[in-house]
C-alpha positions as CSV (number, residue, x, y, z in Angstrom):
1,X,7.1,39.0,-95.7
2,X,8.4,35.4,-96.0
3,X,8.9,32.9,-92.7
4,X,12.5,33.3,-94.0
5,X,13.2,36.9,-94.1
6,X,11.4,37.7,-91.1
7,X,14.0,35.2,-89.5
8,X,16.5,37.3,-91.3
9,X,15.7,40.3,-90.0
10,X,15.0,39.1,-86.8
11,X,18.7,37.8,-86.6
12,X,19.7,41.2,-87.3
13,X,18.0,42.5,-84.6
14,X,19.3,40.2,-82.1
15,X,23.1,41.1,-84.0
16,X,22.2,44.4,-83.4
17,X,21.2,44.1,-80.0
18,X,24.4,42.1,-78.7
19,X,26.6,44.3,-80.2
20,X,25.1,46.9,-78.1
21,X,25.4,44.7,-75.1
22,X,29.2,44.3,-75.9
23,X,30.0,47.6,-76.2
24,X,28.3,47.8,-72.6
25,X,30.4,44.9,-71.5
26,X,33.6,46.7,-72.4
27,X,32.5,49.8,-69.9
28,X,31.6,47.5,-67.2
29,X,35.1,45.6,-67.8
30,X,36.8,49.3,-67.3
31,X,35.0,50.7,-64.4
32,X,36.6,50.3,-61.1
33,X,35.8,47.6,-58.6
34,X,33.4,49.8,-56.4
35,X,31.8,50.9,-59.8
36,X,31.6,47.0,-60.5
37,X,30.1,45.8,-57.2
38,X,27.8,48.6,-57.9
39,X,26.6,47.2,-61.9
40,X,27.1,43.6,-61.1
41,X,23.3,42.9,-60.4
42,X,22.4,44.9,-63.7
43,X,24.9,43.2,-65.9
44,X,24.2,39.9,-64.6
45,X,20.6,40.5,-64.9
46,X,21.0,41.4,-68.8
47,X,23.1,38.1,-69.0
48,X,20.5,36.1,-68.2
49,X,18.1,37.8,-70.8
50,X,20.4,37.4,-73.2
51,X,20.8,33.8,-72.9
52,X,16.7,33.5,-72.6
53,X,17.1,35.5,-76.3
54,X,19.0,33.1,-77.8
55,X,16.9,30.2,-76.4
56,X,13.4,32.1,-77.7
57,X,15.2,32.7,-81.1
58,X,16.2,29.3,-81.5
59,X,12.4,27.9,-81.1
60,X,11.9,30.4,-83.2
61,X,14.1,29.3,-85.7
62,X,13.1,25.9,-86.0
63,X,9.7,26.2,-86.1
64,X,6.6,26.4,-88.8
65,X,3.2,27.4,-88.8
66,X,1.4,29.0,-86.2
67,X,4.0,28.0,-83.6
68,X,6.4,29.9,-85.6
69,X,4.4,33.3,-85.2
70,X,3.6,31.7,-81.1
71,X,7.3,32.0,-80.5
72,X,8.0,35.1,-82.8
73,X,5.3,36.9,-80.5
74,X,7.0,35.7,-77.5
75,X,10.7,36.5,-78.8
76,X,9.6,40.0,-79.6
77,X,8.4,40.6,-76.0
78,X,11.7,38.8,-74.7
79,X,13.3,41.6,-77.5
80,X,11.7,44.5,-75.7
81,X,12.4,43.6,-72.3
82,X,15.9,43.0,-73.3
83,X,15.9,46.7,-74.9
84,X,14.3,48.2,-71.7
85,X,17.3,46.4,-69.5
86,X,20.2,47.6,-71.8
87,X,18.7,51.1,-72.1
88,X,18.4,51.3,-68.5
89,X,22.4,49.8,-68.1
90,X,23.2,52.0,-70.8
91,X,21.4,55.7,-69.3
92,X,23.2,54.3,-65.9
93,X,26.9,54.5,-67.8
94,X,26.1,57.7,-69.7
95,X,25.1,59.4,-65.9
96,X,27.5,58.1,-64.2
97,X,30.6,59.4,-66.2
């Protein structure tokens, strides 16, 4: 696979995931204000990740060579920690409704 599609498909994957993250973001808008107090941290917490996302992808996206594949590497880690936090925010909606 070319540098190029790999950045395609990693752009999907980050579409993918901040869609997901917005759909969330829409629940946590609804829930009433002791529900909020209660998600705050979390969301917050997933905020921040998402912003540290866009910053990896965007090294990622300007480089070449082997720091290309460097920052790929550490994106995808930063992609699977991200998962584990909006699964988590995600399983804490679907119990709590």
């Amino acid at each position: 696979m070319s540098i190029e599609e790999n950045r395609e498909k990693t752009k999907k994957k980050i579409d993918q995931l901040f869609n997901e993250l917005e759909r969330l973001e829409g629940q946590f808008e609804e829930a009433s204000e002791t529900r909020k107090l209660e998600l705050k941290r979390m969301m917050d917490d997933i905020r921040i990740r998402r912003e540290d996302l866009k910053e990896k992808y965007n090294n990622y996206k300007e480089a070449t060579g082997e720091s290309a594949k460097e920052l790929k590497r550490a994106f995808d880690h930063s992609v699977d920690i991200f998962k584990e936090h909006l699964n988590n925010a995600k399983s804490y909606f679907k119990n709590r409704e």
